[in-house]
N, C-alpha and C positions, 0 to 999 in steps of 0.2 A: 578671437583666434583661439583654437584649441592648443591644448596644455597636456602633457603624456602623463597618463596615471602613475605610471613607473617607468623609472630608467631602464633604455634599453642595454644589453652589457654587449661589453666588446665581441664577443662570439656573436653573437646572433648580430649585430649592426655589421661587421666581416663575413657574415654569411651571405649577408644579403646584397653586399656591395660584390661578389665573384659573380662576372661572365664570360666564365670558360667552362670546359670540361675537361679535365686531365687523361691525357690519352697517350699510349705508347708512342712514341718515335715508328715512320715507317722505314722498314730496313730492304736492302736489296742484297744482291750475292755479286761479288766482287768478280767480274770475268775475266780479271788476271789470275788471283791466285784461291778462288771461292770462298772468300773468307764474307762473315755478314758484316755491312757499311750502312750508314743512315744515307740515303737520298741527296745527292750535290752537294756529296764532302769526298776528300781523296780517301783511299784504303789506308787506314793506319798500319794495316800488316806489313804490304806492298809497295806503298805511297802513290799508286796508280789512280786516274781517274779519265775517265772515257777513253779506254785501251792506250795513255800517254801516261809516261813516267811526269808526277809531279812533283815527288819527294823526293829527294835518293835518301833512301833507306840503309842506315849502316848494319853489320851484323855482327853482334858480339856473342862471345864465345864462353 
């Protein structure tokens, strides 16, 4: 059985162990009040989601 000539260090053994690729969030435009929202989440400005109120949104002053 083979034997590693040198230890491998934490970075490169974590390097090797990622299968992803880090990619932005995709965003859409809110068609209550146009503000940008990530994909099948409610508007945070708004609380709307698929032209239905799902938040009620309070507003301070």
């Amino acid at each position: 059985m083979a034997h590693p000539k040198r230890k491998t260090s934490k970075q490169r053994r974590d390097k090797r162990r990622t299968h992803y690729k880090a990619t932005a969030p995709t965003v859409a435009i809110c068609s209550n009040c146009g503000a940008t929202v990530r994909y099948h989440r409610v508007c945070p400005e708004c609380g709307y989601y698929k032209g239905k109120l799902a938040i009620e949104k309070t507003v301070s002053a």
